[in-house]
Every structure is written in structure tokens, then in C-alpha cells.
C-alpha positions in Angstrom: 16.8 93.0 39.0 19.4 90.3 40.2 18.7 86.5 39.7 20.0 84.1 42.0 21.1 80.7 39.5 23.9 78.4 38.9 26.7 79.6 36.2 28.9 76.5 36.6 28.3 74.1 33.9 30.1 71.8 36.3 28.2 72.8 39.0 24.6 72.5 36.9 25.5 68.9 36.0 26.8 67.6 38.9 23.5 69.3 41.1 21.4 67.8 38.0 22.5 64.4 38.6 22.2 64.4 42.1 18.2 65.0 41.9 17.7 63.0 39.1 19.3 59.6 41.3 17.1 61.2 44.3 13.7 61.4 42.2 14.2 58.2 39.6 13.7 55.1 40.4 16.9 53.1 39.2 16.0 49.7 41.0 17.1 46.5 39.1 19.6 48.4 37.0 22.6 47.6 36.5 25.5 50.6 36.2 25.3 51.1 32.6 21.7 51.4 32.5 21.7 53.7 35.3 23.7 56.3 33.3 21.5 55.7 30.6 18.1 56.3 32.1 19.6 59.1 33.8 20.1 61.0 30.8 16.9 60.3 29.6 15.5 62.0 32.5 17.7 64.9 32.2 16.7 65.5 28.5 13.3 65.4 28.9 13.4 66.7 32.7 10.5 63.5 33.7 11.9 61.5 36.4 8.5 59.0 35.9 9.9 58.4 32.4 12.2 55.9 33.5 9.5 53.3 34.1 9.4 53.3 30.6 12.7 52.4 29.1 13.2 48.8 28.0 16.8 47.3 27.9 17.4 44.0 26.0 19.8 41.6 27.6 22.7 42.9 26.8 22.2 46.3 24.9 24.6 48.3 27.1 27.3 45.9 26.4 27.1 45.3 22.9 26.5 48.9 22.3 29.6 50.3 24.5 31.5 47.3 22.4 30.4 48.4 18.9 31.1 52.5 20.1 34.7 51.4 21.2 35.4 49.5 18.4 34.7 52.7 16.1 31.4 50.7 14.6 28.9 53.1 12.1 26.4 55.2 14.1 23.4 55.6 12.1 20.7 58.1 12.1 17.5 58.7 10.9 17.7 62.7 11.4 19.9 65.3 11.3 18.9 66.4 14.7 19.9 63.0 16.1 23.2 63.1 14.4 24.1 66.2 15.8 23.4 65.3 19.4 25.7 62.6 19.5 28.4 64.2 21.3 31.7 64.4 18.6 34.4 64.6 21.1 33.8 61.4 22.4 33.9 59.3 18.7 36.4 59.2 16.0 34.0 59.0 13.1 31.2 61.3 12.4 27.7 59.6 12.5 25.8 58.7 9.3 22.5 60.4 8.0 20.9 59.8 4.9 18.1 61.6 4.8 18.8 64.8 3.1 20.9 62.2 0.4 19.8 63.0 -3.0 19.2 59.6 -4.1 16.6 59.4 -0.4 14.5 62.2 -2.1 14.8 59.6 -5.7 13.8 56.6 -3.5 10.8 57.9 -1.4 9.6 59.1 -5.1 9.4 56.4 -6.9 8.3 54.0 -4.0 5.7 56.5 -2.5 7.2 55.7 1.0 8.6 58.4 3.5 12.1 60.0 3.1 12.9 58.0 6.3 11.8 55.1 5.1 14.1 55.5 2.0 16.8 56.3 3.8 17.4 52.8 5.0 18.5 51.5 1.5 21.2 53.5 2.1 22.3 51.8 5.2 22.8 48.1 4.6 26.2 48.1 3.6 26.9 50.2 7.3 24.4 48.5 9.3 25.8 45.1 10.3 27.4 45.8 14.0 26.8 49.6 14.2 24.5 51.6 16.2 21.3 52.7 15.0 20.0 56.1 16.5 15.9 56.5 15.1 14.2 59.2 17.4 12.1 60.5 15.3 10.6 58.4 12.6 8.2 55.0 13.7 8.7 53.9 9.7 12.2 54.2 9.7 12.1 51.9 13.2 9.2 50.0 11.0 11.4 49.4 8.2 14.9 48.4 10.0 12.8 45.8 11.5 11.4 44.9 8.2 14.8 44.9 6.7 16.3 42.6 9.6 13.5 40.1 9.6 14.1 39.3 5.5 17.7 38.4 6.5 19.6 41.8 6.2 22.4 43.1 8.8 22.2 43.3 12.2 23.6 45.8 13.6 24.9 45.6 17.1 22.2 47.8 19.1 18.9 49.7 17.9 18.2 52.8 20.3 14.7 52.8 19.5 13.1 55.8 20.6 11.1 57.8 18.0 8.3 60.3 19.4 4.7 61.2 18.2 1.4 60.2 17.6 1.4 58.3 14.8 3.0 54.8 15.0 5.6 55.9 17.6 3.9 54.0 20.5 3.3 51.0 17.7 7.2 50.6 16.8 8.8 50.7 19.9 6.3 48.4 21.2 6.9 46.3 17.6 11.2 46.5 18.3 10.4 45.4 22.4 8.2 42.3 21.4 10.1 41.1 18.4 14.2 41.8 19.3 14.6 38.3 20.9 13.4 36.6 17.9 15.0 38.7 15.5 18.3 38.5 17.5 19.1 42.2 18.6 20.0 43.6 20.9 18.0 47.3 21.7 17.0 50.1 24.4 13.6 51.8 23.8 11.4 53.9 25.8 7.9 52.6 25.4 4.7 55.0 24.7 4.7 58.2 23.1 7.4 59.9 24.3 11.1 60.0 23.3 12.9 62.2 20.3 16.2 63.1 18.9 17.4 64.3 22.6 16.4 61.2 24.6 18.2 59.2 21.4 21.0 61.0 21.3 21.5 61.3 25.2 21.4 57.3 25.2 24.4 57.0 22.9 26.6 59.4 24.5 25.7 58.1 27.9 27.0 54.7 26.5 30.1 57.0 25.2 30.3 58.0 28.3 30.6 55.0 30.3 33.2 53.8 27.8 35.5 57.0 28.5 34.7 56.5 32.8 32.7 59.4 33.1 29.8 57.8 35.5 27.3 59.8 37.3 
């Protein structure tokens, strides 16, 4: 039996795109953030979503600034790392959760592997970008890190998903970057994940390269 569907990757994206800017409301946005809550619609295929993403004053800029600049790009998962699209940077993004010495940290403090994994970050985390899509203590913990005078890095993509203290840490990164002095993008609520992460950084990547939708 024949199916009648679109081969063209080209030809996907660009029809993608199209209904995404027909169904989302992208009111009060300013080019850069377009792209980005664009492509967190098209990874999690919920035009309503976009109600829900948060943009600090001037996350897109100092994000796109630290990206061009080569800064760190930090991850709390593998799965984030890998959807950071490699063509478009010139050094591959950092994960330390699968680190030995995480597995020896989380140990001996009784904390998450996620959690752990931040100790490994300090000496990378001032001006880079910080990717956590998955794990509300890891989001918990850079925010716990940053309050008691450590790094800053140059943008928090803040988007981890579940049940459990996911809704409680974005909202915890939205009420407190002013005073902390960050800048960050989340997506309030429940929702979000290594995909909608991910698809935030490259759509930053993107913008820096001209590729605008």
C-alpha cells in the first residue's frame, strides 16, 4: 500500500516551521527568542507550550555571546550532550555524570549522581552555558552553588522534566536569577527534557551561524 508523506528533510523543516509560526503565539518576542520557542515547539510538537518559556533580560544575547566565543557547554546528561548539534561548535560539550569520581561523590555524600556532578564543573562554569533537562537537583544545586559565591556562568537553560521537583526548580531559577545575577531561559511547569534543552542551545547556535526560521 503506497503512503503519501514528505521525503525532503528540507522540505519537512521548512513546512514544520511554517505551522509552528501559524499555531504559536510569538507576541512580544524578540527574533532570537522566536527561534528559540520555535524549536521548543517542534521538539515536543505543543504549540501551547510556548506560553510557558521564560527569558531573562538578556539570555539570548549573552548565550549567543558565550557560544561564539567557544565558552564550556555543560550538561547534566548524556542525552543533552548529544543533542547539542556538533557541527555548529568547535568544542565538544562537557558531562560529568558517568565520571568515576561522580559515582565516588554521590557515595560518600548520599546525594544524586547529578547532584555530584556539579563539583566537577566549577573550574568550567564561569561564562559557559549550562544545559540541565533532566535533573531538578542538578538545577537545585547550580543555584545553590551560585548563591554561596561560585561562578557564574553566562546562561542557565533551565529546563529539566518530571514530577518530582522539576516544576519547583524552574520556578526556583525564574524567581531567583535577578538576584543572583544570571542570566537564564526556562520553560515553567512540568514539562521540558533533554530535547527542548538541547533544541534551545542549537537554536541560539543557529541564530549565531544566520540560519533564522
Amino acid at each position: 500500500m503506497p503512503f503519501d508523506y514528505t521525503t525532503s528533510p528540507v522540505a519537512i523543516e521548512q513546512q514544520s516551521f511554517i505551522q509552528i509560526r501559524e499555531l504559536t503565539d510569538l507576541a512580544g518576542l524578540d527574533r532570537a527568542q522566536q527561534q528559540v520557542v520555535m524549536r521548543i515547539v517542534h521538539s515536543l510538537g505543543m504549540p501551547e507550550i510556548a506560553q510557558q518559556v521564560r527569558f531573562s533580560a538578556n539570555a539570548c544575547e549573552a548565550g549567543r555571546a558565550a557560544l561564539a566565543a567557544d565558552g564550556p557547554i555543560l550538561c547534566d546528561v548524556e542525552m543533552v550532550k548529544q543533542g547539542v548539534t556538533k557541527r555548529m561548535i568547535n568544542q565538544p560539550p562537557l558531562c560529568y555524570l558517568n565520571d568515576p569520581r561522580t559515582a565516588d561523590l554521590a557515595k560518600s555524600s548520599g546525594e544524586t549522581r547529578s547532584m555530584a556532578a556539579l563539583a566537577l564543573w566549577r573550574e568550567q562554569l564561569d561564562g559557559a552555558v549550562v544545559l540541565i533537562g533532566n535533573a531538578p537537583t542538578a538545577l537545585f544545586r547550580l543555584l545553590e552553588m551560585i548563591e554561596q559565591g561560585g561562578p557564574k556562568p553566562a546562561l542557565i537553560v533551565g529546563m529539566p522534566v518530571g514530577f518530582v521537583g522539576a516544576a519547583e526548580s524552574k520556578q526556583a531559577l525564574w524567581d531567583c536569577h535577578e538576584a543572583l545575577g544570571i542570566e537564564c531561559i526556562t520553560l515553567l511547569g512540568r514539562a521540558g527534557g533533554s530535547a527542548v534543552t538541547a533544541a534551545s542551545c542549537n537554536a541560539l547556535l543557529r541564530c549565531n551561524r544566520g540560519e533564522w526560521y
